[in-house]
N, C-alpha and C positions, 0 to 999 in steps of 0.2 A: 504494500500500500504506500502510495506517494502522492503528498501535498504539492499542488502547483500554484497554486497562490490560496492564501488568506486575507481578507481586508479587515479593518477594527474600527468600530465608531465608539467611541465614549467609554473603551475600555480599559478600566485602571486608566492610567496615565497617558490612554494611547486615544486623545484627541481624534483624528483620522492616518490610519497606517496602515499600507499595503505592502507585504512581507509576501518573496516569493523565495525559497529555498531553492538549495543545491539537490541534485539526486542521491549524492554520497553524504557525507557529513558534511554540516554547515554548522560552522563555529561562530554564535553571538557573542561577540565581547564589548563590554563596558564598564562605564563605572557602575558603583550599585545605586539603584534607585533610577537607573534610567530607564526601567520596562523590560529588561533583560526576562525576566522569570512572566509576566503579561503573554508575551509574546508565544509563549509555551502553552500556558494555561488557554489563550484562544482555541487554541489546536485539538487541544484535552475536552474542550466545551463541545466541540463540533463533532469528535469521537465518543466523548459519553456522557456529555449533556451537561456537566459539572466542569470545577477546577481543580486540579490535586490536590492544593492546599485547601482544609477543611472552612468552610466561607461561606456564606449564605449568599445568592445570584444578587443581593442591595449592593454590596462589598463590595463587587465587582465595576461599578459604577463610577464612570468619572465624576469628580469631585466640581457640584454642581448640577452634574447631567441628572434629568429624568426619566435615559433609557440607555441601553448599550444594542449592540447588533455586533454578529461578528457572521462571515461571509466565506464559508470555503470551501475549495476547489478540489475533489482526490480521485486518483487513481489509480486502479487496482494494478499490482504487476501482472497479474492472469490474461489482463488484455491488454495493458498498455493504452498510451496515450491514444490508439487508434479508433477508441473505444469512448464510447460519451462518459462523461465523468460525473462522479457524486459528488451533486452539489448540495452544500451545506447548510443553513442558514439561521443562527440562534436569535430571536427578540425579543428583550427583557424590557419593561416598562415598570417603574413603582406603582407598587397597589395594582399588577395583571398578573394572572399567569402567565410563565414565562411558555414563548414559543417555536416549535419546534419545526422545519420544513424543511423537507429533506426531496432533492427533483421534484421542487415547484409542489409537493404535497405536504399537506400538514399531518404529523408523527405524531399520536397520542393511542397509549400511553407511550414515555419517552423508553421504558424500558425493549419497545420493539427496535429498537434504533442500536441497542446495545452490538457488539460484536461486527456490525456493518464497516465502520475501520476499525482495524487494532490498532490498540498502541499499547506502548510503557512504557513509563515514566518513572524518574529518579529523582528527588529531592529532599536536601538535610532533612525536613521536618521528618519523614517516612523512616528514619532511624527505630522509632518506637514500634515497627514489625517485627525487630530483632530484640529490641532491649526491653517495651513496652508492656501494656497491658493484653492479656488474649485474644480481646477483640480487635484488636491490630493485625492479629494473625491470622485470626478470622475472616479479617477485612481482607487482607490481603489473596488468600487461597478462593474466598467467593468472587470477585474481582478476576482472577486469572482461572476459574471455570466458566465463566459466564460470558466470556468473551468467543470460546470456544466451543460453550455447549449451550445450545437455546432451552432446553427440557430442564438444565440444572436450575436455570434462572426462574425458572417457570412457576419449579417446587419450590425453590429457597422462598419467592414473593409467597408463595401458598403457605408454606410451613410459617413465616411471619405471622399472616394472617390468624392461623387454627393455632398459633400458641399464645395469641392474646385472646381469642376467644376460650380455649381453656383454663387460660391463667384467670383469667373473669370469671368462668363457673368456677373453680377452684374459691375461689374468694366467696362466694354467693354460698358455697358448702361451709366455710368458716365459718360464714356468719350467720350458719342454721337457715337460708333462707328456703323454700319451696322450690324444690329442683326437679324435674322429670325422673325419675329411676335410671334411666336407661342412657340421659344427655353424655355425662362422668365417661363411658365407655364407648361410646361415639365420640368424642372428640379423642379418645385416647386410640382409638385404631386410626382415624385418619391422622394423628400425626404420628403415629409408628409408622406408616405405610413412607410418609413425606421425611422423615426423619433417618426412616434406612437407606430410601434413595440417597439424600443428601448426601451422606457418610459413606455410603456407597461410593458414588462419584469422588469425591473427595482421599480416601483411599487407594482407588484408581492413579488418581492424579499425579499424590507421592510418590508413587512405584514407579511410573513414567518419568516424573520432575525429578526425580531425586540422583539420577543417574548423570544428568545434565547439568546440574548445578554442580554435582561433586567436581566434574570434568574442567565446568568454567573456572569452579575454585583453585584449583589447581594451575591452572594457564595463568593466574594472576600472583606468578613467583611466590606462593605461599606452601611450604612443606611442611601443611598442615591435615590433620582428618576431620572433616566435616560431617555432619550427618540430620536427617532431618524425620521427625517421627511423627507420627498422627496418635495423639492423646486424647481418647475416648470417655465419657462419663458411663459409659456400659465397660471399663474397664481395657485388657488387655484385649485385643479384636485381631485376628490375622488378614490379613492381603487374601488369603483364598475364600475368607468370608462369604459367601453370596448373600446375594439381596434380601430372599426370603429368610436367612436366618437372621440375619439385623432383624429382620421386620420381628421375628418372633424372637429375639432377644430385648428387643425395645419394651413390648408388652409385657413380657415377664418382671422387666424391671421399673415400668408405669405398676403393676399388680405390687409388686413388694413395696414400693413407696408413696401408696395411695393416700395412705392415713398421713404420711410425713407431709406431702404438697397439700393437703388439705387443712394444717397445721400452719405452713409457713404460706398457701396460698400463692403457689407459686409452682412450676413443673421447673424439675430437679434435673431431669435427665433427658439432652438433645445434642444435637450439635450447633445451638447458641449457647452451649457451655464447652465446649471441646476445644481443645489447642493444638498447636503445634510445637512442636519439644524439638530447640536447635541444639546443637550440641556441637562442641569443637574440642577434638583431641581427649571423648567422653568425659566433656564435660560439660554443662549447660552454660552457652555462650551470656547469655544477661548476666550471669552470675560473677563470672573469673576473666569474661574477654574486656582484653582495652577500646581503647576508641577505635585507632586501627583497624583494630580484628573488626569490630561492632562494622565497620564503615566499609569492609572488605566483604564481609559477607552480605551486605542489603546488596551489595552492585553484583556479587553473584547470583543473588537469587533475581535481579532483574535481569539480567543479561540471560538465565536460564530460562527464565519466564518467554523471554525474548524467540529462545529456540523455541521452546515445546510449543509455541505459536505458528512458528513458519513450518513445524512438521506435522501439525495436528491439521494447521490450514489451509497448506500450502500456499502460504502469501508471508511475507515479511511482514510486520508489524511497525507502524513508526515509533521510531525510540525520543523520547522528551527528556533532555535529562538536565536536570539545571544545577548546575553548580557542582560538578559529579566530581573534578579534580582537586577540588582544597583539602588538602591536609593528607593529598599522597605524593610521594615521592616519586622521581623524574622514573624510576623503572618501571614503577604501578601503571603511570600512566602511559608509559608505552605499550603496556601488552592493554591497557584498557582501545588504546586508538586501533591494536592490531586486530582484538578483535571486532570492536565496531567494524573494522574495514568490510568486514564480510554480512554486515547485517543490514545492508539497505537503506532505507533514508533515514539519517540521526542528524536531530537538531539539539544543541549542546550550548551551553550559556556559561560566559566566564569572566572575570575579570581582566582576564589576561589575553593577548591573542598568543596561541599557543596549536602547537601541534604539526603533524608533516604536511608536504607541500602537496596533496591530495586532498586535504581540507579548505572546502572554502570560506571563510574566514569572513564574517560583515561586521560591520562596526555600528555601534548605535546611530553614531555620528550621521552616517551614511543613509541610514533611511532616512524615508520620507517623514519624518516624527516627529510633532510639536512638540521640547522640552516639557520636563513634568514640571509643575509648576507647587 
């Protein structure tokens, strides 16, 4: 997938800006505060409706403005430029839904739009997938199936949905209210059924991801052992698992903890409670790793993220990665440019211009970009 131009009206600091990348890597450098990381996040809006950095679509707003719009151009590598392009189109207005048109039709809900470009993205804040809270991790592994699998996305919205309507009868049982007999076990098979898939897929995932990351870890001058595991609230779970045993492993441990969720009014056991257990050199990386390590391994697992997209999709994925070189040294960053070389269109934000003479290199200066004010 390849961006051919982007336009920006009113977003963040980007007054009106028409940004058209290179096909290989294209290196933004500036100082900070000139829209360097903007520029990215447009990109990010147009592929999955959001920004990376965690924001509400107001935030995003020039400062004054009462709407933003952002306008982009892409191209599958499957067909090449020969081929009519996905056109993009985001518009946010105060006090509207924000909305969505994708070839001249309007997209609702935004979630059908998902996976239509790939991408991944790198930035500091996203350190908290390695070092962070579970649902970081969470966030992260939902995010890099949902891209590739339309049915995950499908169940994960469903499974949201049927575990706050059981967390709600759950509460309604607390509190002694008049509940049908039969409600309590109805919502408990439909979210074991939604619950095994999820974990299912997810499982899946690792066994494929895990192989790939290990490999990029390595390419990135580290002789070090990585590992990466799926921690289950149904406990110890194998890879050869099938579907219908999660499904009737979920149930048997909704049955053992009926009295307890009815108690605390709340379901105990899913995969909104499961994690992912990083580990380096067996040992859990938040725990013992340094910044280094912590900041070596987010850009592995993106760069793997990266493959298991061009081999599940057959299409490259656009890489966003902003600010991805500070605070590595001149070697890290070479095998990071070596291996970008081979992954297709990356757009990279720096303070520095930096990098081989195969990168094209733009400078804030250089666009078309009213100073931020």
């Amino acid at each position: 997938m390849r961006l051919r131009c982007i336009q920006y009206e009113n977003f963040r600091n980007h007054r009106l800006l028409t940004f058209e990348p290179g096909d290989g890597i294209t290196l933004i450098h500036g100082p900070n505060g000139s829209g360097k990381t903007s520029i990215l996040e447009g990109v990010h809006y147009c592929a999955l409706t959001r920004g990376f950095v965690s924001a509400t679509d107001s935030e995003y707003l020039r400062f004054s403005a009462d709407y933003f719009s952002l306008d982009g151009s892409f191209f599958s590598d499957s067909f090449g430029e020969k081929a009519s392009p996905t056109t993009v189109r985001i518009i946010y207005k105060k006090e509207r839904e924000k909305q969505l048109i994708v070839n001249n039709s309007e997209v609702k809900p935004f979630s059908r739009h998902i996976g239509r470009i790939p991408c991944i993205t790198f930035s500091p804040s996203e350190i908290v997938i390695v070092n962070g809270a579970p649902a970081e991790r969470r966030r992260f592994i939902d995010n890099a199936i949902s891209q590739t699998d339309r049915r995950y996305l499908d169940d994960l919205l469903a499974y949201r949905r049927v575990l706050h309507q059981r967390n709600a009868l759950l509460a309604q049982l607390y509190a002694k209210m008049p509940v049908h007999s039969d409600m309590l076990s109805l919502w408990t098979e439909n979210i074991s059924r939604l619950a095994a898939s999820i974990v299912y897929a997810r499982m899946e995932f690792i066994s494929n991801f895990s192989g790939q990351f290990c490999e990029l870890y390595w390419q990135l001058s580290v002789a070090e052992k990585p590992s990466i595991t799926y921690r289950s609230t149904l406990g110890k779970i194998s890879i050869n698992t099938s579907l219908e045993m999660l499904y009737q492993l979920f149930l048997a441990r909704y049955e053992e903890t009926e009295k307890q969720e009815i108690f605390r009014a709340q379901t105990m056991t899913g995969p909104h409670r499961d994690d992912l257990l990083f580990m380096l050199n067996e040992k859990e990386i938040k725990k013992y790793a340094s910044q280094g390590q912590l900041r070596t391994f987010l850009i592995a697992l993106k760069l793997a993220q990266h493959r298991f997209y061009s081999t599940t999709l057959g299409e490259k994925p656009l890489c966003l990665l902003d600010d991805i070189f500070s605070e590595l040294d001149a070697l890290r960053t070479a095998d990071i440019f070596s291996i970008l070389a081979t992954c297709g269109q990356t757009l990279i934000t720096s303070a520095e211009k930096r990098g081989p003479s195969t990168v094209t290199a733009i400078s804030m200066e250089s666009l078309n970009n009213i100073k931020p004010e």
